[in-house]
GUDO-233773 format. One line per field, with one value per residue (C-alpha): x, y, z negated; residue number from 1. Coordinates in pm, whole numbers. Example, Ala and Ser with C-alpha at 12.3 -4.5 7.8 and 13.67 -1.06 7.14 Angstrom:
BEGIN
xx	c(1230_1367);
yy	c(-450_-106);
zz	c(-780_-714);
seq	c(1_2);
END
This chain:
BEGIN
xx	c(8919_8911_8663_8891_9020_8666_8708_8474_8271_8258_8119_7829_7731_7730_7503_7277_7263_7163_6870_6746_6742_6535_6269_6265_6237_5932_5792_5826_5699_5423_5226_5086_4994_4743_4659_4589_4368_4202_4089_3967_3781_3565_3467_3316_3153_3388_3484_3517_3808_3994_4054_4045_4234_4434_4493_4639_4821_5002_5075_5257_5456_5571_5657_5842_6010_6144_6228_6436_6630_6693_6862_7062_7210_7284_7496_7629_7767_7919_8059_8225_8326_8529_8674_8776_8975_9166_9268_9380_9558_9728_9842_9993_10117_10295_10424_10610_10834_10920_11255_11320_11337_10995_10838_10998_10897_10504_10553_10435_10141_10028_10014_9876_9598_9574_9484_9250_9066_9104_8971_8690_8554_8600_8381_8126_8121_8089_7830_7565_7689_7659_7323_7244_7455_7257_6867_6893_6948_6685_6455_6496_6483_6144_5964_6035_5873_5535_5513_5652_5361_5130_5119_5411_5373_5435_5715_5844_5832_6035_6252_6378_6374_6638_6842_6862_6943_7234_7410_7323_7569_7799_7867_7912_8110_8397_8364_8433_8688_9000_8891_8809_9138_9320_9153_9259_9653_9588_9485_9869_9967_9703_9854_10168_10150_9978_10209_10519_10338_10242_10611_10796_10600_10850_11067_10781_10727_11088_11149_10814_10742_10376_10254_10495_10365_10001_10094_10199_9880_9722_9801_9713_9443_9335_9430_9199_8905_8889_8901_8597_8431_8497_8386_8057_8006_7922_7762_7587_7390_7288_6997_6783_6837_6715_6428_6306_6337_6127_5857_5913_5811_5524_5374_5436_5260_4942_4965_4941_4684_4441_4423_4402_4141_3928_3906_3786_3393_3313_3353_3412_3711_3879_3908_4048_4303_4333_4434_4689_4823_4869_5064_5227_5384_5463_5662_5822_5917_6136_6283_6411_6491_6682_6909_6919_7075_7300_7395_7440_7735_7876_7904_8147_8300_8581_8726_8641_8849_9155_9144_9137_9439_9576_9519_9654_9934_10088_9959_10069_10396_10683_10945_11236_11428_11312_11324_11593_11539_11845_11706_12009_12371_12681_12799_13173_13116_12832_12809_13079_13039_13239_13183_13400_13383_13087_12931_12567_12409_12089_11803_11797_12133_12461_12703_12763_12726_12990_13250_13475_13438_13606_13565_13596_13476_13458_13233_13339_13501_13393_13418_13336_13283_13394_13368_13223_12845_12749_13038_12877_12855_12507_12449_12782_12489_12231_12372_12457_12131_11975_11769_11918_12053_12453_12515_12820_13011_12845_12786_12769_12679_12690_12859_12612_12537_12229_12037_12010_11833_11501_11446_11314_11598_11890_11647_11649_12043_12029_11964_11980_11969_11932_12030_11658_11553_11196_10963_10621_10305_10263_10477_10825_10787_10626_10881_11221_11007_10911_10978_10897_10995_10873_10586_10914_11104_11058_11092_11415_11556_11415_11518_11862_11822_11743_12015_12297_12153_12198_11856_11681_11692_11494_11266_11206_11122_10839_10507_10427_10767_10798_10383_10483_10278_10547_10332_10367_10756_10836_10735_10732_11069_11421_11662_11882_11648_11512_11876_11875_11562_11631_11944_11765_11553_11846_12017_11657_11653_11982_12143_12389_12485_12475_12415_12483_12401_12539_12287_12501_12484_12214_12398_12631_13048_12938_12636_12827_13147_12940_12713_12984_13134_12859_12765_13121_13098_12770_12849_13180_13053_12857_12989_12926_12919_12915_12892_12967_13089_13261_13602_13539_13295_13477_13861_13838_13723_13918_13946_13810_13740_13738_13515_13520_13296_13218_13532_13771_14085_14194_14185_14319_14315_14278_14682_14766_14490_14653_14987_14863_14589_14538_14176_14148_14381_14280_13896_14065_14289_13980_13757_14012_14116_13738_13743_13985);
yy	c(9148_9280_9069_8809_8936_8861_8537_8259_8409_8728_8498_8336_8648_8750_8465_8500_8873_8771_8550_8856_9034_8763_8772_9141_9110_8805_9092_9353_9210_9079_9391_9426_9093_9229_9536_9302_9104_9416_9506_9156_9212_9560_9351_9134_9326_9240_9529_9418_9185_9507_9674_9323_9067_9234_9571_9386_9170_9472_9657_9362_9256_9650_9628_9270_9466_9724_9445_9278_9551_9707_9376_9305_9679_9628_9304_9460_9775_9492_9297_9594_9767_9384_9377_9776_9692_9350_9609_9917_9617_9412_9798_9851_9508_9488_9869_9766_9491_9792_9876_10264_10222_10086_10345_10656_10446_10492_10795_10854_11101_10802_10511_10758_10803_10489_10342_10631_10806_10494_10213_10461_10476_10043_10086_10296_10065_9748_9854_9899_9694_9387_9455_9589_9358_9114_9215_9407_9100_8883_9194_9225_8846_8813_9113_9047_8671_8831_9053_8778_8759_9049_9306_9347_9670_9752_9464_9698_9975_9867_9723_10021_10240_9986_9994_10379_10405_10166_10280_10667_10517_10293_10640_10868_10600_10589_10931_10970_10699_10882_11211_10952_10793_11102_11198_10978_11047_11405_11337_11199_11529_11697_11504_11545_11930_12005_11759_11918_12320_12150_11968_12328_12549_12732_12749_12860_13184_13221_13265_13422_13215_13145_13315_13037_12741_12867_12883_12560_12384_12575_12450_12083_12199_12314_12006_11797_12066_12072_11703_11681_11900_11717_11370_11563_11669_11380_11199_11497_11413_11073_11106_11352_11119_10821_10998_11127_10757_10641_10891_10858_10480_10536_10792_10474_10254_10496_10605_10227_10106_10474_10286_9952_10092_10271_9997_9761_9610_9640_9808_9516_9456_9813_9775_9425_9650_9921_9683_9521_9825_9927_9622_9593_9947_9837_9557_9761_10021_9739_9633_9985_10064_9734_9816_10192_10030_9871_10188_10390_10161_10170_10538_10507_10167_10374_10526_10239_10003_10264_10230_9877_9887_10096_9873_9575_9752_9778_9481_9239_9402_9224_9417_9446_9329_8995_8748_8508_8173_8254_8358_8336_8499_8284_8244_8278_8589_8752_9125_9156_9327_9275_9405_9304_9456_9642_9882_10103_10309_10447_10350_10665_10750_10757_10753_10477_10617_10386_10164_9863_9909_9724_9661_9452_9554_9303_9236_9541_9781_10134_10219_10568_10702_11086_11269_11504_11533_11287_11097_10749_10741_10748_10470_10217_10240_10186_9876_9755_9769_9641_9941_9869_9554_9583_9617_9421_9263_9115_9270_9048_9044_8847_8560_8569_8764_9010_8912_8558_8658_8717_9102_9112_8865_9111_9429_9287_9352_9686_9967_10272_10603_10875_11242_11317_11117_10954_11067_10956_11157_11023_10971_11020_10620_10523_10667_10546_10231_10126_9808_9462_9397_9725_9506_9342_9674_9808_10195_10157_10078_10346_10606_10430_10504_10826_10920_10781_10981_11262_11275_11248_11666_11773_11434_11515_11885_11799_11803_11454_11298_10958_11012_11343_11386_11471_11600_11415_11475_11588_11955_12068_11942_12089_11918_11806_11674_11453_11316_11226_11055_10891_10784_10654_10464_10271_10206_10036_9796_9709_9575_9375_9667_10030_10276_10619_10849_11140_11108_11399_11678_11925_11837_12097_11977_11995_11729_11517_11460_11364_11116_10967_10918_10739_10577_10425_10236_10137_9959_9830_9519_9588_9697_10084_10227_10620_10848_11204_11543_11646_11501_11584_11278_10993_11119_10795_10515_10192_10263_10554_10551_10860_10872_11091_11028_10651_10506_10452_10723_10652_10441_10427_10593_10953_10974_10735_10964_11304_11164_10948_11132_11451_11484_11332_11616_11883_11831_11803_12090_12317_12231_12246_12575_12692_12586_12734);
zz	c(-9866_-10215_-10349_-10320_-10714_-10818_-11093_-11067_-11340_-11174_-10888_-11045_-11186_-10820_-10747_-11012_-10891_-10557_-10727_-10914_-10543_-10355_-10609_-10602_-10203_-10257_-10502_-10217_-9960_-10103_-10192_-9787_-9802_-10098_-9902_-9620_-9874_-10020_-9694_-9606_-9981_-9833_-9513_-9741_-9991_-10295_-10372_-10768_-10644_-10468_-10831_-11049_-10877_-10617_-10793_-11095_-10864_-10662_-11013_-11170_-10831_-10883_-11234_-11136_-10881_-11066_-11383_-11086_-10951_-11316_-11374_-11062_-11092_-11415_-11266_-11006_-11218_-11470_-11236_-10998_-11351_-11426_-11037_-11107_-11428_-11282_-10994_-11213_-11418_-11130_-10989_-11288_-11339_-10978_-11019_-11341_-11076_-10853_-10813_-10769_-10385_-10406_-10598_-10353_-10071_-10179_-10393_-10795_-10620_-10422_-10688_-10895_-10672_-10552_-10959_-10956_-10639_-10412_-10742_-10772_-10386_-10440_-10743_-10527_-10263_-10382_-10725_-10400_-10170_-10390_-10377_-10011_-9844_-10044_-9996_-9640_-9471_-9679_-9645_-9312_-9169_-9445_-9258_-8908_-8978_-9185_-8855_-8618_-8293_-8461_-8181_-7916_-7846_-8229_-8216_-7984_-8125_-8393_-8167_-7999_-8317_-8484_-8166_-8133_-8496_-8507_-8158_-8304_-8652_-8470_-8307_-8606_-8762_-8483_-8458_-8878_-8921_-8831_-9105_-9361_-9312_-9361_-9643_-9858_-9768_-9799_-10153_-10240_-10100_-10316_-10602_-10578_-10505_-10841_-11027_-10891_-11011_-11383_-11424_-11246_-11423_-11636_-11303_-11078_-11298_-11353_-10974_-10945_-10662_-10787_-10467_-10322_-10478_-10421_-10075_-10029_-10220_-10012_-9689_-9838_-9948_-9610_-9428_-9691_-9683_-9286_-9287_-9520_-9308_-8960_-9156_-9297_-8986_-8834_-9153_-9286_-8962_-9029_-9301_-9178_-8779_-8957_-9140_-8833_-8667_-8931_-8897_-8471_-8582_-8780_-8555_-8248_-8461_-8494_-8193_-8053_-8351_-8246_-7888_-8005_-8249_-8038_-7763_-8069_-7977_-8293_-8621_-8821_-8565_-8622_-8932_-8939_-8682_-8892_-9167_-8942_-8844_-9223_-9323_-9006_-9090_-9434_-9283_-8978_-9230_-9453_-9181_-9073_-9407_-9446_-9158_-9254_-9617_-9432_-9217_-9531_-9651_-9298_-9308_-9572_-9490_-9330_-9623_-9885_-9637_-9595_-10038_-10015_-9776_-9971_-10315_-10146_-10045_-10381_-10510_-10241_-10182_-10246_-10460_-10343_-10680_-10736_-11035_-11103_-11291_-11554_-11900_-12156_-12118_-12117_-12520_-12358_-12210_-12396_-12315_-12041_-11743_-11398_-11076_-10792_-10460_-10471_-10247_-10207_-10035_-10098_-9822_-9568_-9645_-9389_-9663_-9927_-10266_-10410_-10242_-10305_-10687_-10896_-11316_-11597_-11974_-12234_-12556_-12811_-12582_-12450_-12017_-12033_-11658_-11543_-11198_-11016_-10939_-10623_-10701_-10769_-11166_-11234_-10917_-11115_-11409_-11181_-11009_-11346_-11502_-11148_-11042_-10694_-10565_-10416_-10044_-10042_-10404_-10706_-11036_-11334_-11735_-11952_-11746_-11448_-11155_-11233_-10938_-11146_-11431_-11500_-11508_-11825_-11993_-11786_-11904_-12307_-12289_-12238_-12453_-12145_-12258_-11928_-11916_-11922_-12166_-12121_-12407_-12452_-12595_-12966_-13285_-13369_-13449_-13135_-12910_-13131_-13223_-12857_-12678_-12677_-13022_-13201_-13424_-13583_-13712_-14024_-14107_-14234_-13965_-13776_-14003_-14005_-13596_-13607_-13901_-13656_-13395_-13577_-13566_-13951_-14045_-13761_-13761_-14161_-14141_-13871_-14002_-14037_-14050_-13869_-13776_-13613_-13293_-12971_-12659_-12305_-12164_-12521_-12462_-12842_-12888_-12748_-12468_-12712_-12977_-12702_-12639_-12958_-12980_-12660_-12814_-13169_-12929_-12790_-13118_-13306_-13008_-13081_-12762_-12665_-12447_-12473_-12135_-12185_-11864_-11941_-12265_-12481_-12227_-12423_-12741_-12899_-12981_-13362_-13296_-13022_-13252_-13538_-13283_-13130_-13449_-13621_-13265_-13259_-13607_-13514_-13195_-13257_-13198_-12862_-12523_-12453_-12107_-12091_-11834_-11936_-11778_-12141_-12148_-12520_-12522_-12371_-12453_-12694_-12476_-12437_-12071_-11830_-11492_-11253_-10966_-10638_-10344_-10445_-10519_-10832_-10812_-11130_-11488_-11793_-12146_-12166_-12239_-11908_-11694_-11798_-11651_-11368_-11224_-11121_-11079_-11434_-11567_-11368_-11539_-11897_-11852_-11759_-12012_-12295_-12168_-12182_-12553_-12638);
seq	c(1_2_3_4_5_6_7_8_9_10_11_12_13_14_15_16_17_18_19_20_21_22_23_24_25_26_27_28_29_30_31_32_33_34_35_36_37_38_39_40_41_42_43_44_45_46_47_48_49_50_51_52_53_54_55_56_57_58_59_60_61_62_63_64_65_66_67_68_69_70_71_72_73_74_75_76_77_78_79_80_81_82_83_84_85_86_87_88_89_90_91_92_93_94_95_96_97_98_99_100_101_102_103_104_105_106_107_108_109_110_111_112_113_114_115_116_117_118_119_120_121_122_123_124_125_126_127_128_129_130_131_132_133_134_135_136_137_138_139_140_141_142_143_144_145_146_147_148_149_150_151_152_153_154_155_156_157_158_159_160_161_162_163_164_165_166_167_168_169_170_171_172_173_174_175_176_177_178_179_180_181_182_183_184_185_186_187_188_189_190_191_192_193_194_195_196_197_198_199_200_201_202_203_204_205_206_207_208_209_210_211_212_213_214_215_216_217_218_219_220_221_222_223_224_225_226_227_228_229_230_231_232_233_234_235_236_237_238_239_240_241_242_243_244_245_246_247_248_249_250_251_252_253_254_255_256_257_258_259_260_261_262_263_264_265_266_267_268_269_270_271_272_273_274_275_276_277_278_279_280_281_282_283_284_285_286_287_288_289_290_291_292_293_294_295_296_297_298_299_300_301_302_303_304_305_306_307_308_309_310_311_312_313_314_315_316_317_318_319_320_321_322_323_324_325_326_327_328_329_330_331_332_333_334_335_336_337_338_339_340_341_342_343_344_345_346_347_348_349_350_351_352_353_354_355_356_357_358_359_360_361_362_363_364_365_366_367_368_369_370_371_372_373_374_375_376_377_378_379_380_381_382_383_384_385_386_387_388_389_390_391_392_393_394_395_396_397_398_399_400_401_402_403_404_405_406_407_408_409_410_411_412_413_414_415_416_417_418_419_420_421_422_423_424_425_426_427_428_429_430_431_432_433_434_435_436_437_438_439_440_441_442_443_444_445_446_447_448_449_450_451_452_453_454_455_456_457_458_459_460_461_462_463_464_465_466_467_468_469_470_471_472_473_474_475_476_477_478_479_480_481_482_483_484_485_486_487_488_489_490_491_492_493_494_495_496_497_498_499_500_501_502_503_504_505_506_507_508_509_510_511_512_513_514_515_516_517_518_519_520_521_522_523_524_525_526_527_528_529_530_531_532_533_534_535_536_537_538_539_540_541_542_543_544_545_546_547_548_549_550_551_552_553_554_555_556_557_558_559_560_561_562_563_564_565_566_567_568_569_570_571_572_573_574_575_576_577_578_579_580);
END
């Protein structure tokens, strides 16, 4: 149950909500018993005491009313707005643990629209249910004791009318579940259709396959409208129904009293009926309409419990990286890495993506990584930084097998630089100045950053310098200059160890000599993993590896590689040869 993320403060504001709703339902339900009185007042001839007293009476038990219910809305909205927020958080909070197998197993579209679509139909739900769930059945239970023994044909009446009306929704309800289901996975695909035409844009109109793309939103599109439709169908139904029910009743009740009425002795007996038959409509009425609250947040029980599935889905799912207890690297072998034996393969693929790899790079030296594309690089650098957990073999840093630390400890070691580097929407300092420690850096060292990564002209001539504004994905800023940025980012954290995923690709030879150059006096101290696809770039290394289809087919220095394997020299001897 969702509510169980409600905290005990949240709770007594619950309870206090529910006082707020029985003295609203006192107030209620004490307005017949005035008409009742009123009437009782004209038999009698004080009619002074029908305006005075019981007028007054009625008109303040209204105003109380509406004082209640103003207040336990106002509780309810606060209190769903506070269980909203620890949901959106604990989403975002659990989503943060998720390894990159967990996030492709629920998809971006999906979490996004989970934290958004699915917390909103909670926040629906629960703002009225608090209260309806609340009053219907003190509304209900009250009236059917003021009218307890009054007239069994009436009783009756009422009887059958609540009976029709809840096997008529119980209906409409099974019927609807299944489209309201749906609905809310259609709304991933929705999702994730529109973010894949924003993010392709530029690729869309370059293929001119907008009619394409249109196409296939489209056909979501269709699937979502068509189950709207099916689940309005039946729903759309269940308003005017229950409206008519309640008039069916009230005409029953007339119908009965006109009878009852006209087979009265006397007059001063029909209208001692007639007044009955007033408040006992009043009465019959709440009760209908207390059940008919009740059916209203039944009609859309279906889809609010699919979002709270789907909520507790990511929040209760168990990632499948987990913590270790170790926090602090072994002083001996601070900023090694060693793998030993290692294999992957990605979940849903038949063949491993690297196998039986072997390594060892110590504190101050460079591994620089080459092959062909699919041939395991990127997923070595992967394994490393524990994005994926090893099929077989153990990977270590630092002394101690990555699936011992604490993620954020292993994570605080790293400064990982992809080939598409991440950029955030907001300043030039924000995104090289970001991380855990970014209160503690001065600008000096972020300009000293960005000058290594060959970064300070461009940074300088933007309007704004450091306080430059850089839109979401870094779309007012070239490939390369986001490299570098990416790259400045890595350096201000100052790691213990550097990871380079093919993070110089977009840069010209000019740039990437004078990088690597400055990069190399700068971590001479630090270990430095690169993968690159320029032998140009990693031709200086302490040791290279060479990777086809997942395994290790050579290593050495660039000199021992041209000699001792081909692969190795075949790569070199074509790029040189386009240089030159």
């Amino acid at each position: 149950m969702i509510l169980k993320y409600l905290r005990p403060k949240q709770w007594a504001l619950v309870f206090l909500c529910g006082l707020f709703i029985v003295f609203q339902v006192h107030l209620d339900l004490r307005i017949p018993e005035y008409m009742n009185a009123m009437t009782d007042a004209i038999l009698n001839d004080r009619i002074g005491d029908v305006v005075g007293e019981y007028g007054m009476k009625m008109a303040l038990c209204a105003l109380l009313s509406l004082g209640a219910s103003l207040v336990s809305g106002f509780i309810a909205a606060y209190v769903t707005s506070q269980l909203c927020r620890e949901l959106r958080i604990r989403q975002f909070e659990k989503v943060q643990t998720f390894s990159s197998e967990d996030v492709g197993d629920i998809s971006i579209a999906s979490l996004i629209t989970r934290s958004t679509s699915d917390v909103y139909q909670i926040q629906v739900y629960v703002a009225r249910g608090l209260q309806i769930f609340i009053k219907a059945p003190i509304l209900a239970t009250w009236a059917i004791i003021k009218i307890a023994g009054r007239n069994w044909q009436w009783s009756a009446a009422t009887v059958v009318t609540v009976v029709v009306i809840a096997l008529v929704v119980m209906f409409i309800i099974r019927r609807s579940r299944v489209y309201f289901e749906n609905i809310q996975w259609l709304t991933d695909g929705i999702n994730g259709a529109t973010g894949e035409s924003i993010e392709g844009v530029r690729t869309i109109r370059a293929y001119n396959a907008e009619e394409y793309q249109f196409a296939k939103l489209e056909k979501a599109n269709e699937k979502l409208i068509h189950n709207n439709l099916e689940s309005l169908k039946y729903t759309s139904a269940m308003y005017p129904f229950t409206s008519a029910m309640q008039n069916l009743l009230t005409l029953s009740i007339y119908w009965i009293g006109a009878g009852l009425i006209s087979s009265a002795p006397d007059h001063a007996e029909q209208l001692i009926l007639f007044s009955d038959m007033i408040v006992f409509t009043s009465y019959a009425l709440q009760v209908v309409s207390a059940f008919l609250m009740v059916s209203g947040m039944m009609r859309i029980l279906p889809r609010t419990s699919v979002a709270s599935k789907r909520i507790q889905e990511v929040i209760e799912r168990t990632p499948s990286i987990e913590d270790g207890d170790v926090t602090e690297s072994s002083p001996d072998h601070e900023g090694e890495i060693s793998m030993r034996d290692v294999s992957f393969t990605y979940p849903g693929s038949k063949r491993p993506a690297v196998s039986d790899i072997s390594l060892d790079v110590k504190k101050g030296q460079t591994l620089a990584i080459i092959g062909s594309t699919g041939s395991g690089k990127t997923t070595l650098l992967r394994l490393i930084c524990r994005l994926y957990d090893t099929d077989e073999g153990v990977v270590s840093v630092s002394g101690h097998d990555v699936r011992d630390y604490r993620q954020r400890d292993l994570h605080n070691m790293f400064g990982y630089v992809p080939q598409s580097a991440v950029i955030f929407s907001g300043s030039v300092r924000y995104n090289v100045n970001y991380g855990a420690d970014s209160d503690e850096r001065t600008d000096d060292e972020i300009w000293n950053a960005l000058r290594i990564a060959q970064s300070e002209g461009f940074v300088r001539n933007m309007d704004g310098g450091l306080d430059a504004r850089i839109s979401q994905h870094g779309r007012n800023i070239s490939g390369g200059q986001k490299q570098r940025i990416g790259i400045a980012r890595a350096i201000c954290k100052d790691p213990l160890i550097y990871i380079f995923d093919d993070s110089f690709s977009a840069l010209d030879f000019r740039t990437d000599m004078a990088l690597r150059s400055a990069l190399k006096e700068w971590t001479k101290d630090a270990t430095v993993v690169i993968v690159a696809q320029r032998v140009g770039t990693i031709m200086d290394a302490d040791c290279i590896i060479v990777m086809d289809e997942g395994r290790i087919v050579g290593k050495g220095t660039h000199d021992e590689l041209m000699k001792s394997c081909a692969l190795y020299n075949s790569i070199a001897t074509a790029q040189f040869s386009e240089v030159h």
